[in-house]
N, C-alpha and C positions, 0 to 999 in steps of 0.2 A: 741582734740576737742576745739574748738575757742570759744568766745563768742557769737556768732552768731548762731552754732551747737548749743551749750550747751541753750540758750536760747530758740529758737525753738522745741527742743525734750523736752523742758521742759513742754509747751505748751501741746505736744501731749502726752506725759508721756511714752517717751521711756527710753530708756539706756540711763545713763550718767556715764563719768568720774567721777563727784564730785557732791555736790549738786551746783545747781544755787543760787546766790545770788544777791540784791541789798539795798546800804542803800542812803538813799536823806533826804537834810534839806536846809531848808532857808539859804540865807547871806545877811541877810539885811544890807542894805547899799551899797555892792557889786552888787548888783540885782538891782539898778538905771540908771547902764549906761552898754550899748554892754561889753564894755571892763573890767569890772567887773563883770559881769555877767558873761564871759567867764573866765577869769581867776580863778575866787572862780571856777566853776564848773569842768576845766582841775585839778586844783589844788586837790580838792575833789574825783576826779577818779584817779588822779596819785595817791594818799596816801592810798586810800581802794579797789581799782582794780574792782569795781562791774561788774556784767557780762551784767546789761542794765543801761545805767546812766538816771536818771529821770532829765528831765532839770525843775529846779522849779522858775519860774519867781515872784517876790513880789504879796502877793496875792490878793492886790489890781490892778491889771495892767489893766484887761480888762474892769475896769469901768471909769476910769482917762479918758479916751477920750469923754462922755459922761456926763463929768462933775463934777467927784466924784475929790474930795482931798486926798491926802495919809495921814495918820495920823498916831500916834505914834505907834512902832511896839510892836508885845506883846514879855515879857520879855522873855516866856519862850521858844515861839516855831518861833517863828521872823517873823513872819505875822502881816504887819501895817494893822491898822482899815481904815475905809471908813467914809471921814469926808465928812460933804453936800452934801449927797443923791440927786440929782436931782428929783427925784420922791415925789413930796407930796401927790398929789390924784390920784385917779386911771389912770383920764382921761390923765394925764401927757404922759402916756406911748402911748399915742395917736400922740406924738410931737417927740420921739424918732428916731432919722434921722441916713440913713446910712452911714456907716464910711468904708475909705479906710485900710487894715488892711497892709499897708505897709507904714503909714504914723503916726504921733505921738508918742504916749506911744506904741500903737502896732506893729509899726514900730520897735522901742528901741529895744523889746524884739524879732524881728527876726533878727536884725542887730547882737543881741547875738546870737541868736544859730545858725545863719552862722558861727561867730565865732570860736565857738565851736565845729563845724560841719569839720571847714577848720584844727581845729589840731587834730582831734580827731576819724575824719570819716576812716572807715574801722578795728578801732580798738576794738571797742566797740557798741553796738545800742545803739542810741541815742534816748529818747520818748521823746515830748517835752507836756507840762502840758498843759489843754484846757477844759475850766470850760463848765457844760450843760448850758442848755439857762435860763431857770429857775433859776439857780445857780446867773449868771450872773444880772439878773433881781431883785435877790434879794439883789442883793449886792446895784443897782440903789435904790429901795424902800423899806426901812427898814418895811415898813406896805405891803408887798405882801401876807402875808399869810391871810391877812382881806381883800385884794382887791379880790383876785380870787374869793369872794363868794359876795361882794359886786359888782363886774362892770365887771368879765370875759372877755366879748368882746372886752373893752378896754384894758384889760391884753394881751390876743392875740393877737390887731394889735404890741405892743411890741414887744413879745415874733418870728412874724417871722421876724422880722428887726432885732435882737439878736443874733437869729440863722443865719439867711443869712452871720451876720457878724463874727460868730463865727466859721461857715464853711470856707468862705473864707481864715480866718485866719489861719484853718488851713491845707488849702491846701499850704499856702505860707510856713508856717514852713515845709514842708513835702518838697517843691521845696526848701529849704534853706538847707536840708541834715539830715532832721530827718527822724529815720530808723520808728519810732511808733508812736503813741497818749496815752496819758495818759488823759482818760478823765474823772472829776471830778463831782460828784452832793453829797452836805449836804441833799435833799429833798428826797430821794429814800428810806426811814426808813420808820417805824411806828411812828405814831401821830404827822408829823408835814403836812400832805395833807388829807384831807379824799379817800377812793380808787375812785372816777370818779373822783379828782380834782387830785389827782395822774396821773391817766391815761390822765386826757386833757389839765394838765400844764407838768410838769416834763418831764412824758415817751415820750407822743406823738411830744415834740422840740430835744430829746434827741435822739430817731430814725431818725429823717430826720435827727440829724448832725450826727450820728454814720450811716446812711444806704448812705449818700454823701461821708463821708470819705474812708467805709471802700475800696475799689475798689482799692484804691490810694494809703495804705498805708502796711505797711507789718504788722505791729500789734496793737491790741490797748487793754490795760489794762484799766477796769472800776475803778473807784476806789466810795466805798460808803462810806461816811464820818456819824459817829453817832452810836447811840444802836438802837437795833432792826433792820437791814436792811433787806429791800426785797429782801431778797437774790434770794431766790425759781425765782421769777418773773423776775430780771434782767438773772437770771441764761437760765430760757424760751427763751427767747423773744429778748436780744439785740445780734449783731451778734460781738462779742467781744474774745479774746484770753484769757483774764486771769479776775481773780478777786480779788480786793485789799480792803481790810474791818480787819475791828479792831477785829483780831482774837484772842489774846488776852482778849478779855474786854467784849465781847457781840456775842450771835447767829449767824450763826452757829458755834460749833466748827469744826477745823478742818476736824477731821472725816467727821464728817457730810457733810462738804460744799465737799467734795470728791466725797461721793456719790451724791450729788443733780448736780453737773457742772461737765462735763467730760471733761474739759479740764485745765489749768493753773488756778493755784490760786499763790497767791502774800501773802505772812501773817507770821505766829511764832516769830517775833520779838517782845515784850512789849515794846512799845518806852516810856510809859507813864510814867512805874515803873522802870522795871528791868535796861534798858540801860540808863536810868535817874538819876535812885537814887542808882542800886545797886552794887555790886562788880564783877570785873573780870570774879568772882568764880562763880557767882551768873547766870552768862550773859551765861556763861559755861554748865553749869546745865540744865538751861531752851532750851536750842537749841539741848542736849541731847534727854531731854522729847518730845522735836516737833517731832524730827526724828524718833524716834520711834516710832509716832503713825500716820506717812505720807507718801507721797512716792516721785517717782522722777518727779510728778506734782504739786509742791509744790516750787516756787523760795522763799527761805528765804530772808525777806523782814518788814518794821516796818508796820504797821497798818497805820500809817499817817508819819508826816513828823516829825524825830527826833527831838529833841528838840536841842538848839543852844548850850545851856550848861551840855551838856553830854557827860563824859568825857572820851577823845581820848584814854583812854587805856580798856575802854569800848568797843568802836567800834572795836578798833584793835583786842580785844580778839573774837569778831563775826566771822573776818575775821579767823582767827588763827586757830578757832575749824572748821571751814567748810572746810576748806582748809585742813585738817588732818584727816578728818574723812571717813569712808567707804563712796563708794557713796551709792543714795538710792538706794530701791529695786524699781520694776517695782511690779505692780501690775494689 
């Protein structure tokens, strides 16, 4: 079984040879120019073999063109900050103009996973990462969550220049040799939207770019970043393959998210603790505990994006026990 098989049937929760797996993290610094970008990422799949390589571009990328600055990266999980915000007041987002998504910073980051696409296609899927519109908006106006109740209308004309441009984007990495979408939203949790500002910022820019994509693309993992996520509702409602949320750390657990999505989940890895701070042994243990209480819809996978400084005999050990272990059962 290929990676391709094995990732698919994972998807639908058939037979597999082994369990599915994949691990992704920042390289900051690497992640500034095509050719580092590609190289850290060939480098990162030749040494842990994952069975979908998440392409992770700096997580500032889609606001630089827009007018944001990149700022100092964070120590532990290597995502620079967003320095000078373009957005002061609401009406700002009124002035938000469209961008060519093969030209700039956004350009940068397809000229990499062509790259990566040119040494690495048919050996591996490739999903390349692609922030919701809201996501994106918030990254421009550090004050979005007091604008949306204060000036909406002018949120919105934003929010469809955002998405126009974050579709397009990602139709071009999909024509550059990306097999997926990895698509991202912080806002899809409890208590950072009330439920209609939910449904008429976040969900409703999040369906036109996941109901434009998906036609186009072979798959697309959601990913909800935080505690308490809307699982149950994105589980509904987006037309998506898998689900990636900090299973680990907050609602649902495993079990549960089994029952509520019938199809791929993404999760069992502790990026925060276990592959952080703890041993071998430790890293061993806990992927024992997953397996036996999941199935072969289940690609082991961290909750977000490992941390920079967590150490290589760590990960290697991930690879070790999955690679050795029965596969899962079908359920």
């Amino acid at each position: 079984m290929d990676k391709f098989d094995r990732l698919m049937t994972t998807f639908s929760g058939g037979s597999l040879d082994r369990w599915a797996y994949a691990l992704w993290k920042h390289f900051p610094g690497d992640d500034r120019t095509p050719q580092g970008f590609a190289d850290a990422h060939v480098r990162f799949q030749r040494n842990y073999d994952s069975d979908v390589l998440k392409l992770t571009p700096h997580g500032s990328f889609c606001t630089v063109d827009w007018g944001c600055e990149v700022g100092p990266v964070h120590p532990i999980y290597g995502s620079p900050s967003v320095l000078n915000s373009p957005i002061k007041n609401a009406s700002d987002f009124e002035l938000i103009e469209e961008l060519d998504p093969m030209d700039g910073e956004f350009g940068l980051q397809l000229e990499g996973v062509r790259k990566v696409s040119n040494i690495l296609s048919g050996n591996v899927p490739l999903m390349m990462t692609v922030f919701s519109p809201f996501m994106v908006a918030s990254q421009l106006d550090p004050n979005i969550l007091n604008h949306v109740y204060e000036a909406p209308s002018q949120i919105e004309e934003g929010l469809k220049v955002i998405t126009r441009v974050m579709t397009e984007f990602g139709h071009t990495v999909l024509d550059a040799g990306t097999n997926g979408l990895f698509i991202a939203s912080q806002h899809s949790v409890e208590g950072k939207l009330k439920n209609q500002e939910f449904l008429d910022f976040e969900a409703k820019y999040t369906l036109r770019l996941l109901n434009d994509l998906r036609p186009h693309t072979d798959f697309i993992v959601f990913h909800i970043h935080g505690n308490k996520p809307l699982f149950k509702y994105i589980a509904d409602n987006y037309p998506i393959d898998a689900i990636n949320w900090h299973s680990q750390h907050t609602s649902p657990t495993i079990r549960d998210a089994l029952k509520i999505f019938n199809k791929g989940l993404f999760g069992g890895l502790d990026e925060t603790e276990t592959i952080r701070k703890g041993t071998p042994l430790a890293i061993k243990k806990q992927l024992q505990e997953v397996m036996l209480i999941s199935n072969s819809r289940l690609l082991l996978a961290p909750g977000c994006v490992i941390p920079i400084n967590a150490p290589e005999e760590n990960l290697r050990m991930i690879v070790e026990v999955i690679k050795n272990s029965p596969p899962p059962i079908v359920r």
